[in-house]
N, C-alpha and C positions, 0 to 999 in steps of 0.2 A: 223454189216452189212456185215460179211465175206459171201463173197460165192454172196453178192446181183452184180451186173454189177456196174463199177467204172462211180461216175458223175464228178469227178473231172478231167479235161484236162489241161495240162501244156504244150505248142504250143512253139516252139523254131520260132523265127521271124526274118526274113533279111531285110537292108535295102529295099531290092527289096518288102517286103512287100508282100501281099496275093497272089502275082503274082509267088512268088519264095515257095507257101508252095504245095505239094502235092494235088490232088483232094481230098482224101480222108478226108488231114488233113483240107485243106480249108473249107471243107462241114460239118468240125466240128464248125470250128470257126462262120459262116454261121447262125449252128442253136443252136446257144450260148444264153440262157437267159439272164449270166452275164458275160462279160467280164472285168479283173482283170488286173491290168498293170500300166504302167508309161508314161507318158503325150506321148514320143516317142511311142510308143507302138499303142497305142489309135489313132496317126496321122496316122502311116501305118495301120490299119485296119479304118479307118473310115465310110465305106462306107455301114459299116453291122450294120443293127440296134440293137443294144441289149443293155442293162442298162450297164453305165459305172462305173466303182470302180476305184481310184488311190491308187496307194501304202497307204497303213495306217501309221501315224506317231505316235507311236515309230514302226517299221518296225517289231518289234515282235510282235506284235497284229495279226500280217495277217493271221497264222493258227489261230487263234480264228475266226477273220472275214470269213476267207470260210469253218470254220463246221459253221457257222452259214448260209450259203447257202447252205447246205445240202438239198436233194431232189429237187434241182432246175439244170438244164444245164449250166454248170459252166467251163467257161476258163482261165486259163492264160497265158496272154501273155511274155516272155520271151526272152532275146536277144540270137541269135545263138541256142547250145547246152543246154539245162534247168540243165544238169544233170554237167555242166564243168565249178567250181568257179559260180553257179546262185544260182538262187533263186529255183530252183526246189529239189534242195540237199535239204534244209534246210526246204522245205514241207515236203519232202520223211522222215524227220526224224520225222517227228509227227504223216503223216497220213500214216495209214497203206498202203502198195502200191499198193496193188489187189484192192482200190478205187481211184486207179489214172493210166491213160495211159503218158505217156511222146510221144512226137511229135517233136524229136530233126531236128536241122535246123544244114546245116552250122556253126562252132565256129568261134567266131573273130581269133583262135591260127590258125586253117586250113586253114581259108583266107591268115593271113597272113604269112605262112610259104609257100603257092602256090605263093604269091606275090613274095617272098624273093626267092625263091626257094630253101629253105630249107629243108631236110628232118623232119619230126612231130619227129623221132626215135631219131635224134642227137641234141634236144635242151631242154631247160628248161621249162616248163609251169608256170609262174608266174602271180598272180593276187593282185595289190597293190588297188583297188578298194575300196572304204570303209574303208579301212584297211593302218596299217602305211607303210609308202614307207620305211623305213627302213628293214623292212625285206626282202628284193631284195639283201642288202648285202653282204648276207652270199654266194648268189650265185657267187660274183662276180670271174670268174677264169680265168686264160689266155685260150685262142680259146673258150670260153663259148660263146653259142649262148641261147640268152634268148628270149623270147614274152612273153611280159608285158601287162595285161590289168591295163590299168592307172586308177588314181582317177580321174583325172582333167586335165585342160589346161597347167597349172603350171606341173607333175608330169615329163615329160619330163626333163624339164630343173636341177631340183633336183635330178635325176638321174643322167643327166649328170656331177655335181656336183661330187656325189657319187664316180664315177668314177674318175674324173680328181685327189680326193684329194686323193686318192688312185693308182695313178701313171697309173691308163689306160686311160688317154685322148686321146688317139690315136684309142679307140676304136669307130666303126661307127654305129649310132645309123639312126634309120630309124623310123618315125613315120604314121603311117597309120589313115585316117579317113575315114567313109563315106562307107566301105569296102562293094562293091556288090550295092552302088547305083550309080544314075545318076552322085552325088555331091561327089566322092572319091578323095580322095586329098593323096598326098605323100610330106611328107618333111624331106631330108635327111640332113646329117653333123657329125661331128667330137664333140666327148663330150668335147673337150678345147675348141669348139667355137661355142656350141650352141648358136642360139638365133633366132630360128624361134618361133611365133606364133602360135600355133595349137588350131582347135578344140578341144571342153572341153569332146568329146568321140572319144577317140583314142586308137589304141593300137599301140604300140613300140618293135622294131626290136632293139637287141643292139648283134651286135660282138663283144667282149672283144678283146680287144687287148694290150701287157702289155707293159711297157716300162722295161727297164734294170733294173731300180730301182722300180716298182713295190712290191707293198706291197701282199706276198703270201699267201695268206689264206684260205685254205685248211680246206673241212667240215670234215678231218678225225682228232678227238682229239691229240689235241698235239700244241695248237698255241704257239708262242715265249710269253714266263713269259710280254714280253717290250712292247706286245700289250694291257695289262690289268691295268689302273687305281689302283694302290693299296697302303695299308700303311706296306708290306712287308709280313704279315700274311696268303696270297692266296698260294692252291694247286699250287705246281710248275709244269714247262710242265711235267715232266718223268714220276713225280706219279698221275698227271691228268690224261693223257695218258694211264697210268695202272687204274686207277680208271673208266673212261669212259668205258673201255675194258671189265671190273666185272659187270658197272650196264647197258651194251645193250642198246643203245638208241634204238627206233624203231619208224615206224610213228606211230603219234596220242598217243604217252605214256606219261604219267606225270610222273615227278620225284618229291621227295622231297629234297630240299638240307636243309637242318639243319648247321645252323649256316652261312651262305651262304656267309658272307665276299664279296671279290668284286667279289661274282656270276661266278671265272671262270669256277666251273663244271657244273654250270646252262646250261653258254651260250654255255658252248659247246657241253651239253647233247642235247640240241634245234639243233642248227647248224647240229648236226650228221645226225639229221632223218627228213621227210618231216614230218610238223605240231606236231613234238613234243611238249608239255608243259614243265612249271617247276615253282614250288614256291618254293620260296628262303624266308627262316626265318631267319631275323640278330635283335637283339635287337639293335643294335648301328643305329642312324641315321646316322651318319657321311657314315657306310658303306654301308648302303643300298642308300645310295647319288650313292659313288663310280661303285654298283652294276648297277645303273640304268644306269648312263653314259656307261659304258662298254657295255650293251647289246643294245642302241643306236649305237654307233659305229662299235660293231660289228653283227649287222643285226638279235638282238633278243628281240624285244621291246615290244613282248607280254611277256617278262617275269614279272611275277606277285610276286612282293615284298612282304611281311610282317615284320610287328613288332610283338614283342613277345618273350616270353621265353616258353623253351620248360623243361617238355611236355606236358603244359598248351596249347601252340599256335599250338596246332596239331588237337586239337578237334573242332570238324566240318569241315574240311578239306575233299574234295573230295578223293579215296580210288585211293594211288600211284600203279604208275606199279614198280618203282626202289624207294629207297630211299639212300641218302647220307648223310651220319654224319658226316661232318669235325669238328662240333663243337658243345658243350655242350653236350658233350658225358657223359652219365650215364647208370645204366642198367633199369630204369624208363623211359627213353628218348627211350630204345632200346627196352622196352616193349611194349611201344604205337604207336611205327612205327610198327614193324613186325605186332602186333592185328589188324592195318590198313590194311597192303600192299596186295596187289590183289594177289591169287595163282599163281605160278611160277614170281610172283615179286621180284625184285635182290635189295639187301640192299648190302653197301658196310660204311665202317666204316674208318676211320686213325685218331690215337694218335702218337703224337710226347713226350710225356711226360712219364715219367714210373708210375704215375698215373692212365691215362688214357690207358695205354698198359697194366696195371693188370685185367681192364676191360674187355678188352677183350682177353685176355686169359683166365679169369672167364666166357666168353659167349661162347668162342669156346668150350671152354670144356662141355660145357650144351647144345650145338646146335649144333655144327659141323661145316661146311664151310672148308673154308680154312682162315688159319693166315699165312701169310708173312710178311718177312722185305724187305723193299724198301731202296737201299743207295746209294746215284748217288753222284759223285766226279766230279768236274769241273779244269779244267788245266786253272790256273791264274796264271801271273806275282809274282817271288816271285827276287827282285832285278832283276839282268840283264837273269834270269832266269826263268824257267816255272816250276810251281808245281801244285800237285794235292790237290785242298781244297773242305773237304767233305761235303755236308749239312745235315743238320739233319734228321738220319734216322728216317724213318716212317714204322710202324705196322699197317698194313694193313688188317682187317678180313671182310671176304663175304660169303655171301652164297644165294641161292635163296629158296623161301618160296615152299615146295612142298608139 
């Protein structure tokens, strides 16, 4: 159908309803055969006759359901912005786009940054919608100014949560409803002493604000080792730190981590970049317990576990941007990542064993990259005194796929 004129319309809609869309756009929705939407949706445009559709359940049917409305005058309706955390993205990725016009409206985030009188440049765009409200934690930082489109009536008060047990309850958290209609509501307070009721469509204003003792958690690799769940066998901060640094997080990239233990280069490969992925392969249940709670806590709860041994548990695996070997290192394990990894993809590897460090000086020498040693020394109590006790150096080899 390239080249034919686009029948699909995706209408960004404000509380204010068909009063608040453009002439032009209005006179779309107007002469709509079918309009496509959510019960709210459907209430603000009422008044125009055309065949109604509600969301399809399971929610991914719905590109199936509107090529099946093909050559018919087709709209949907959409809150705010189609194309910011909506439903219009996730059209746009199916249907080609020279068969669809986007009609963006006001976002709930410009409402309420006009509200707050924030600048759109100095804050966070977050959307816990659908989606686990644990991932808002990574954002959490002193002076951070966040707007949150929430899940629910509840999502408020769990945030506030978030916060207090993290040493910023003094930070002010501001809830918005209703934004741009008659019925706009404001409920503000302190995340120690949340306990307003809000509508169950809201968005949220939060000023971080830290206490002294504030827990610092910083999206730049390197968290304190005392943050992470573990049985002593996790990448420590100095060689994570250097490890994160070789494999680039970036948005929207998957890593593999191998052998993945309690997940800290997972969760901090995710944390670094907006909508990063990561599968984490650990054969042991026990640690992929571990792994899970840690990226709970620390605001990475799309991290996608596996069982398995590798490098069995690699096949069928979507194709990584980066891969991480901490563990079960072989040069069969190192053959079926690299055959995988996407061009200019960064494998990074470390053995602590002189085992596993023949390995890879057996790869470097066949591939190239770079081999380092890594050896970080801690100043501990030795009697009434201080001395230096070293940990176990790590062999470190990278390279990226060109």
């Amino acid at each position: 159908m390239t080249g034919a004129a686009p029948w699909l319309h995706i209408v960004g809609i404000g509380e204010d309803g068909l009063a608040g869309l453009t002439p032009a756009t209005r006179s779309v929705v107007e002469a709509a055969e079918i309009i496509v939407g959510g019960d709210r949706h459907h209430n603000l445009s009422d008044s125009i006759a055309a065949r109604r559709v509600a969301w399809p359940s399971p929610f991914d049917a719905l590109v199936d359901q509107l090529n099946a409305f093909r050559g018919q005058r087709v709209v949907v309706l959409a809150t705010g912005d189609p194309l910011w955390f909506s439903v219009g993205a996730r059209i746009g990725r199916a249907i080609p786009p020279d068969q669809i016009v986007y009609h963006p409206q006001l976002s709930a985030f410009q409402l309420a940054a006009a509200r707050m009188g924030w600048s759109m440049a100095d804050v966070e765009t977050l959307t816990v919608h659908g989606r686990p409200v644990e991932q808002m934690i990574a954002f959490i930082q002193p002076d951070a100014r966040l707007l949150i489109l929430t899940t629910g009536a509840e999502t408020p008060a769990r945030i506030a949560r978030f916060l207090a047990e993290r040493g910023f309850g003094q930070s002010s958290m501001t809830v918005l409803a209703n934004m741009g209609g008659a019925e706009e509501k404001r409920f503000e307070g302190r995340a120690d002493g949340w306990n307003h009721e809000v509508p169950a469509f809201n968005t949220l204003a939060v000023h971080c604000v830290a206490a002294a003792d504030a827990a610092l958690l910083p999206r730049v690799p390197g968290l304190s080792d005392a943050l992470f769940r573990s049985d002593g066998t996790m990448t420590k901060r100095e060689v994570r730190a250097a490890t994160l640094a070789k494999l680039m997080p970036m948005r929207g990239a998957l890593l593999w981590d191998i052998g993945t233990g309690s997940g800290s280069v997972a969760i901090e490969w995710m944390r670094a970049a907006r909508s990063a992925r990561a599968i984490g392969i650990e054969p042991r249940a026990d640690r992929r317990a571990m792994a899970a709670e840690n990226a709970l806590a620390l605001g990475t709860p799309r991290f996608d576990l596996r069982d398995g041994e590798v490098p069995q548990a690699l096949d069928g695996l979507p194709a990584p941007d980066a891969v991480f070997i901490g563990g079960g290192l072989s040069a069969a394990v190192f053959d079926a990542a690299f055959a995988a990894l996407k061009p200019l993809g960064r494998l990074v590897a470390n053995a602590v064993t002189l085992e596993s460090e023949t390995i890879l000086a057996e790869l470097h020498a066949r591939h190239g990259g770079d081999l380092v040693r890594l050896s970080v020394d801690r100043a501990e109590a030795v009697g009434r005194y201080r001395g230096w006790r070293p940990s176990m150096t790590v062999t470190q080899w990278s390279l990226v796929k060109r």
